[in-house]
Structures are given as C-alpha cells and as structure tokens.
C-alpha positions in Angstrom: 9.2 -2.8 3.9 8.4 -3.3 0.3 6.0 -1.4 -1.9 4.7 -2.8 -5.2 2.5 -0.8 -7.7 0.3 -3.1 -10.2 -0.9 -0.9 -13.2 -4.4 -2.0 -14.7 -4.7 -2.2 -18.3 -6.4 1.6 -19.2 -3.3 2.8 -16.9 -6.0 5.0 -14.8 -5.7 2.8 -11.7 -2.8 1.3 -9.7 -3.0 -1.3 -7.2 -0.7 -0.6 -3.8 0.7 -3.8 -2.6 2.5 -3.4 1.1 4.6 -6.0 2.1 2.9 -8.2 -0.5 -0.8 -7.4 1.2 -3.3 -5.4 -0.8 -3.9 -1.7 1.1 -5.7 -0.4 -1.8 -6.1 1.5 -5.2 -5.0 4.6 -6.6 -7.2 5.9 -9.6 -7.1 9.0 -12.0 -9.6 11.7 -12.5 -9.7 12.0 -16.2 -11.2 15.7 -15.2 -8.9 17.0 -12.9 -6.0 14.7 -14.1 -4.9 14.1 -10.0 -4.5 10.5 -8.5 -7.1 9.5 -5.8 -6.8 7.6 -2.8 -8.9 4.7 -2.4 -7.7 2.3 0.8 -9.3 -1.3 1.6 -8.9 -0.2 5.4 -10.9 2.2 7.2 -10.1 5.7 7.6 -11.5 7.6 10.6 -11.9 10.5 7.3 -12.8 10.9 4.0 -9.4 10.9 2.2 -10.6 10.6 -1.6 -10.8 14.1 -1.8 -7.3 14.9 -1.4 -5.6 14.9 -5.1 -2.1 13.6 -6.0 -0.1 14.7 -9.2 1.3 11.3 -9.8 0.3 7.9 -9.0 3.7 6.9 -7.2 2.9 10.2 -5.0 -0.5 9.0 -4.2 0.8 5.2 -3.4 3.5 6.7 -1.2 0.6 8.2 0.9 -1.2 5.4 1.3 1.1 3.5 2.8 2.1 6.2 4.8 -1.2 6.5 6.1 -1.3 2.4 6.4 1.6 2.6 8.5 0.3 5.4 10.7 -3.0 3.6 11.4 -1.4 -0.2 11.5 2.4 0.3 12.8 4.5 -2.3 11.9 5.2 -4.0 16.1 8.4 -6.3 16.0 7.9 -9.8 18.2 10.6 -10.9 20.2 11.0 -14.5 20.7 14.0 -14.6 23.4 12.7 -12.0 25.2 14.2 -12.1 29.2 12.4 -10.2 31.8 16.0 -10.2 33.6 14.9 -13.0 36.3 15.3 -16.9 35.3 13.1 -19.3 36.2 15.6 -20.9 39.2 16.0 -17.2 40.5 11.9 -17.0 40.3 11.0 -19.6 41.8 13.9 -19.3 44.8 12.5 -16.3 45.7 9.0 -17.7 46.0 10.2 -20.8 48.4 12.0 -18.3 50.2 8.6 -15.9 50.5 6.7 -19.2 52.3 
C-alpha cells in the first residue's frame, strides 16, 4: 500500500496517488481554511462537505474511503481445491 501526495503550485490542492493510481484531489477553502475531499470514484454521498484541518488528514480519508468502497482482493495462483486432477477424474470413472 503506498500513498503519494503531489502538491500543485498555489499549494491549495494536493493530488492523492494510491498505489501509483489517481483517487482524487484534496483542495483548500481559502474561507474556512479546512481541506476538501474531491474523489475521481463515485461516492454513494456527498463527501465534499465534510472539512479536514490538514491536507495529509483529508488524503488519509480518501483512501480510506477508496479502500472501503474498492478492497484490495489478493489472487492466488496455486490455489488447490484439495482434490488433484488423477483423484478427480478416478472418482468419475468409478461413478460410471
């Protein structure tokens, strides 16, 4: 799991990078001086009105909320069902 922040150049918006894929941006209210969430996925609810006192807060709950909507599944690739193939298919000639 790895978690990059890209600042822009103004510093009011930070780019959240999960896993090396873009999930979205945080931005700054200049009035309110919190950090708002705005994701690149879809969010079953509005979560730009929820305010964050600083922009690694803010990134931390994006990709909390990234990995709550879109866990992370682990493919095995040797993966036995307990039964070889011999054992399988001796069972079925036996079945006839």
């Amino acid at each position: 799991m790895r978690i990059t922040f890209k600042a822009s150049k103004d510093k009011t918006e930070n780019q959240i990078f999960f896993n090396d894929q873009f999930i979205g941006s945080v931005r700054l209210n200049i009035f309110s001086q919190k950090w708002m969430l705005h994701p690149n996925f879809k969010m079953f609810y509005n979560v730009k009105d929820e305010g964050f006192y600083s922009s690694y807060e803010a990134g931390k709950e994006m990709v909390g909320l990234y990995n709550f909507l879109f866990p992370e599944v682990e493919e095995y690739e040797n993966q036995e069902s307990g039964i070889g193939l011999h054992d399988m298919l001796t069972f079925l000639k036996t079945r006839i």
